[in-house]
Structure formats: C-alpha cells, structure tokens
DONU-133346 format. One record per residue (C-alpha): residue in three letters; z, y, x. Coordinates in steps of 0.25 Angstrom, whole numbers, plus 5000, padded with zeros to 4 digits. Layout:
residues N
alaZYX...
This chain:
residues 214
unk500050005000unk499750165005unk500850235008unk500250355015unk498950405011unk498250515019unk497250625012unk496050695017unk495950835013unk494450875009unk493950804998unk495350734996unk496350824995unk495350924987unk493850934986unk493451014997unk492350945004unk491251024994unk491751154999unk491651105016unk490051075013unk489751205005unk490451275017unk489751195027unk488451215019unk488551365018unk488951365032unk487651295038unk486651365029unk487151515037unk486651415048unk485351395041unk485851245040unk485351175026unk486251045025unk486550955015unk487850945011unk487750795011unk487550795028unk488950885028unk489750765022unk489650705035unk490550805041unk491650795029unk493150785034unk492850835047unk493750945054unk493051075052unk492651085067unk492150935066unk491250965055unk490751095062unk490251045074unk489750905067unk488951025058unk488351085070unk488050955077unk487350895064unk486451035062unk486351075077unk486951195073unk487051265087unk487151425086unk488651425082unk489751365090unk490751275083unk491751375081unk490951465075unk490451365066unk491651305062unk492251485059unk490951485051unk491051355042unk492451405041unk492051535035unk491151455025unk492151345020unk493151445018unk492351525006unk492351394999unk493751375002unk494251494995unk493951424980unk495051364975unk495351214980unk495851114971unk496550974975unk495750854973unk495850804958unk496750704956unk497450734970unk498850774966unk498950674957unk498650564966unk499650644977unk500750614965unk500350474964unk500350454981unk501750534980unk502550444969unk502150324977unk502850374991unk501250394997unk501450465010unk500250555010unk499450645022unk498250735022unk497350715034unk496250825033unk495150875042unk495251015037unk496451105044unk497851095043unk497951245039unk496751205028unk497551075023unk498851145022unk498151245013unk497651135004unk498851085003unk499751184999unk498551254989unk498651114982unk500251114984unk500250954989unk500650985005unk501950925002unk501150794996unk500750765010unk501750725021unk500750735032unk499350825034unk498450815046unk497150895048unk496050905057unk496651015066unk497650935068unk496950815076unk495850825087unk494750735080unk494650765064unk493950655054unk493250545057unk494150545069unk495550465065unk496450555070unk496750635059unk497150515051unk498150465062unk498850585063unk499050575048unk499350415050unk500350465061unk501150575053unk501250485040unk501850395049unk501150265042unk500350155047unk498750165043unk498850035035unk499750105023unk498850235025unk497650275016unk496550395017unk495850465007unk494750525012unk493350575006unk492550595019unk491850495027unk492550555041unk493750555034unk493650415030unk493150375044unk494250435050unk495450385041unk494650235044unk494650245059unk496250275057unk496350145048unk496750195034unk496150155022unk495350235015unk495150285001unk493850384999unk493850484991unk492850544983unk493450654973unk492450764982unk491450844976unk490650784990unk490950644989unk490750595005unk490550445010unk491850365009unk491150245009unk492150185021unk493350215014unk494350115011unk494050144995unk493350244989unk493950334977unk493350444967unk494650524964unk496150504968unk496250434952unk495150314956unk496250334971unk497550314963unk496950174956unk496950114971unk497950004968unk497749944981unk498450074987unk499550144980
C-alpha cells in the first residue's frame, strides 16, 4: 500500500502547461520562429533554463545567448501568468481523501521554489505538503532523477511504498529512473505521452478508484 505520494506541479497540481506553450509560442514567432505546438511538448517538465537551451538547439536559434533567451521567455509567460489560476479540478478533494488516510504527501516540481510556493499559498494547500523540492534546487531537472531522490530522501520512505503523479513524459521518465510507480495524468488541457507510466488516469475521481493503491 502507498503511504507517500509525490505531486508534479504543472499539469497536476493545476492546469498550467497551456499557458507555457502560448508563451513559448508568442515568444519564437518575435523570432520569426512558426512552430507547432505539438513539437513543444517534447520540452514539457523541464527546468526553464532546460527547456530554453533545448528550444535553441531544436530551432538553431543562434543570435540570442541563453540568458537573454530565457529573460525574454520569462517576460512572455509572465502575461499569461497574470489570469487568475485555479487548482486542478477535483484536487482538493482528493488532497482530503490522501490526508484521512495518513498519506505523507511532497511536490517535486520543475518550476522554481519562489513559483511553487506561490502556487501553493494562492490555493491555500502549503500545509497539505510536508516536503516540496523544485528544479532550482537540484543540479539536473527532469528527466534526470535527481529531483525525485531529494524528494524520496526528505520523505524519509523507501521508493517501493512511494507513488508519482506526473503528466509529462520527462517527468515520467524521470520518476522511473528513480524507481517509483507511476500514475499518468491526463486532466490537462494539453494531454502529453504518459504511455510509460505505471497506470494512466483521466482525472483524480477515475485516481481515487485505484483499489490497488490506497
């Protein structure tokens, strides 16, 4: 049986991911860039600075240096980061459901600490989670494992009573080179590739049903 289950943020925790393509979109047609949001999926639960110089590689994008890029992409999430963001549907009940059953429960998100922390005090849930790790706090963000045995390591559990949710494909690769199961979600408005997940589910209702877990 689980008794530690550990969140991504983006596309888990609330439905994000749409606003990370627009602004990456906006952002490489300044650059005269015409991609296809499909091709950006690839770089989905990536540290920003991961993402950005992945981008540049993938559209040989060679006038800018990084951190310009990366000031830039900053400046183009950010004005769809100031609509009001919501938690993902069904989220707080299934937090109470994780809570009654003495669930130990951690965030391990690619985004910032300084972004995650926000997120969680606009929803009013930091206290739900015992442990939070983010990309800026590990030197090699997802699909690298790292971010998930720093969260393994603070939970103080062993992998084998742990479980993921995750809906990216780096995310999922990166919570399987660490050894936890794990559960795919697809509640986004971008549904990605979670095809090497554990189990795949379509909201945190369909998760709850997961008899074999909780």
């Amino acid at each position: 049986m689980i008794k530690g289950i550990i969140f991504d943020c983006d596309g888990v925790l609330t439905d994000t991911e749409p606003k990370f393509t627009k602004g990456m979109m906006d952002h490489l047609h300044a650059l005269g860039i015409q991609a296809d949001p499909q091709d950006l999926e690839t770089f989905c639960g990536m540290t920003l600075r991961r993402s950005c110089e992945e981008v540049m590689k993938r559209y040989k994008i060679d006038q800018l240096d990084l951190d310009q890029f990366i000031e830039d992409e900053q400046r183009c999430y950010d004005r769809y980061f100031q609509d009001q963001m919501f938690p993902m549907p069904g989220l707080i009940e299934f937090l109470d459901f994780l809570q009654k059953q003495g669930i130990q429960l951690a965030v391990a998100t690619s985004s910032s600490t300084a972004y995650i922390q926000h997120l969680l005090d606009l929803f009013q849930i930091k206290d739900r989670f015992s442990v939070v790790v983010a990309g800026d706090q590990v030197e090699n963000g997802k699909p690298a494992p790292d971010i998930y045995y720093k969260a393994m390591a603070e939970l103080g559990l062993p992998g084998s009573v742990l479980a993921v949710i995750e809906d990216s494909e780096n995310g999922i690769a990166a919570a399987k080179k660490a050894g936890l199961y794990t559960i795919g979600f697809k509640a986004s408005e971008i549904v990605q590739n979670t095809a090497q997940a554990d189990v795949e589910v379509r909201d945190y209702a369909e998760l709850m049903q997961l008899k074999n877990l909780f």
